[in-house]
N, C-alpha and C positions, 0 to 999 in steps of 0.2 A: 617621960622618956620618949623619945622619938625613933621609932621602926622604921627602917629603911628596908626597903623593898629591891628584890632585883629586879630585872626584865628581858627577856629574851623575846628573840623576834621568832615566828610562825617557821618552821624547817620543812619546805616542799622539796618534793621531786616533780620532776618528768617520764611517764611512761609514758610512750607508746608502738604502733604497731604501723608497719605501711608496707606497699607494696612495689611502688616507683619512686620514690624520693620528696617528694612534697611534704608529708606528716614531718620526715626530717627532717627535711628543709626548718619547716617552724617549728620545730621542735626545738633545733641549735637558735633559730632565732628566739625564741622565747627563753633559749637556756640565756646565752647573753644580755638580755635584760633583765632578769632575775638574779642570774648567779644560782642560779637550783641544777642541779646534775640530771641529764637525759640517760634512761634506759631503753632501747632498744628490746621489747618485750619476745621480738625473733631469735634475738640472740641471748637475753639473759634473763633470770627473774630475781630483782629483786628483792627484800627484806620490803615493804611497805609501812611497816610496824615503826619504821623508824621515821617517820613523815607525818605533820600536822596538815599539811597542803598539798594535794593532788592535782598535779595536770595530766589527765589522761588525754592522748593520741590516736586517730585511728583515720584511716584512710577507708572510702566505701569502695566493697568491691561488689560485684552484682548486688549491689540495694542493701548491702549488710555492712555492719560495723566492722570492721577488722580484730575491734579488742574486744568484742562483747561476749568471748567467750573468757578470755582473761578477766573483764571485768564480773560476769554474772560467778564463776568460779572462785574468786575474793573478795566478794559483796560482804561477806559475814566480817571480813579486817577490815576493811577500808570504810564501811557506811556510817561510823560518826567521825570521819573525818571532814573538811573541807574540799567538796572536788570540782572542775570543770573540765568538762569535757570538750575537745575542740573535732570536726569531722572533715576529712578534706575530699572532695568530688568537685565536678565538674558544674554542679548544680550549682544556682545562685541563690545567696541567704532570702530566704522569702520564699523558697519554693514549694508548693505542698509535699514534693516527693522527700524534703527533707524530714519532712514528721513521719515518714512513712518508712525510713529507714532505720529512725530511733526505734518507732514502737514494734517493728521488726526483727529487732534485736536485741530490745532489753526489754527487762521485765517493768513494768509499770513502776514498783516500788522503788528501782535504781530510777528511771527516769524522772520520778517527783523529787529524789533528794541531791538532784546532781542541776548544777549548770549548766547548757550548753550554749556552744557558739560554733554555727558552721562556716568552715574558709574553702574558696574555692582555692584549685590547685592545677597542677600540670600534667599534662599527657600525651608525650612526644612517640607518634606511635610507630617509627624507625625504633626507640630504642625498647618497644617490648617484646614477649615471645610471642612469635607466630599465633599459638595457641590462644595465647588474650588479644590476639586481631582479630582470631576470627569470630573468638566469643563476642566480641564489641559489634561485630559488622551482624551476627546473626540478630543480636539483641536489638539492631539498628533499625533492623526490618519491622520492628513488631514499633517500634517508637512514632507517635504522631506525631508528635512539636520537632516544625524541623531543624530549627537550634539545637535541639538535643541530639536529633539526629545527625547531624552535622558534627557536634561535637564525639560521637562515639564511631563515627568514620576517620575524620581527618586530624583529631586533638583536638588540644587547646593550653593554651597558657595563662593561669590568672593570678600566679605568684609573684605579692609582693610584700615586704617586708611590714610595709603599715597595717597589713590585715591583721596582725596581731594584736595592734592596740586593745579591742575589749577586754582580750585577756588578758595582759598586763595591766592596766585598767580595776580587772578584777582583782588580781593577786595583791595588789597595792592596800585595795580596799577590807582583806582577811590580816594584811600583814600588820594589825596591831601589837601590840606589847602586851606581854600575857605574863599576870604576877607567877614568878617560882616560888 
């Protein structure tokens, strides 16, 4: 007699967390090529329980992860699932301040069982508040690299859609067929 098996595909979401618009930015662009639904973690929380596939979100603000209080706070739900985590600053992938931001923010045991991929992002600095002008320009002062410095003066722009691919990429690669 012959069993027939059903299959269903891996069911992720999107959380994440940001401050100026770029996390969202890829967030909807990542939602779009998945078909997985984005949570705005500012404005809503969630059920996770219902999710085999995790794309966590987070914009860095002074050196810190945005969601890594959301994330260290539902570590106990979420850590046998599948996650990757994507981080959006001004920094380029390769940088050492990006290891410096993770291990800043998360605890060792989130950061061995998680993914990550950093995207640089946008920061148009007419449209933020005063107050994160002048924390940029104070922070600016104490900055050697004058790139960096440059960039927490004047902005920058490095939003573009193909920055997503590892993640998609990735998601492809968890999205096998899982016997019910």
């Amino acid at each position: 007699m012959l069993i027939q098996s059903k299959t269903r595909k891996m069911k992720g979401a999107i959380f994440f967390t940001g401050k100026f618009g770029s996390t969202k930015q890829y967030a909807q662009w990542i939602s779009e090529a998945t078909g997985f639904p984005v949570f705005d973690l500012n404005k809503e929380i969630p059920d996770s329980t219902d999710y085999d596939l995790l794309i966590l979100g987070s914009s860095v603000f002074i050196g810190k992860l945005t969601i890594s209080k959301w994330a260290k706070s539902n570590w106990k739900i979420i850590k046998d699932k599948s996650i990757i985590l994507y981080s959006v600053s001004g920094t380029e992938p390769g940088h050492p301040d990006l290891k410096k931001y993770i291990t800043d923010s998360l605890p060792k045991e989130i950061i061995q069982r998680i993914k990550y991929v950093p995207l640089r992002g946008r920061l148009i600095m007419d449209k933020l508040p005063w107050w994160t002008r002048l924390i940029l320009r104070i922070g600016s002062l104490g900055e050697k690299d004058p790139d960096t410095q440059k960039r927490m003066t004047q902005g920058f722009d490095f939003m573009e859609k193909s920055n997503i691919e590892p993640i998609i990429k990735w998601v492809r690669s968890k999205q096998k067929s899982v016997l019910v």
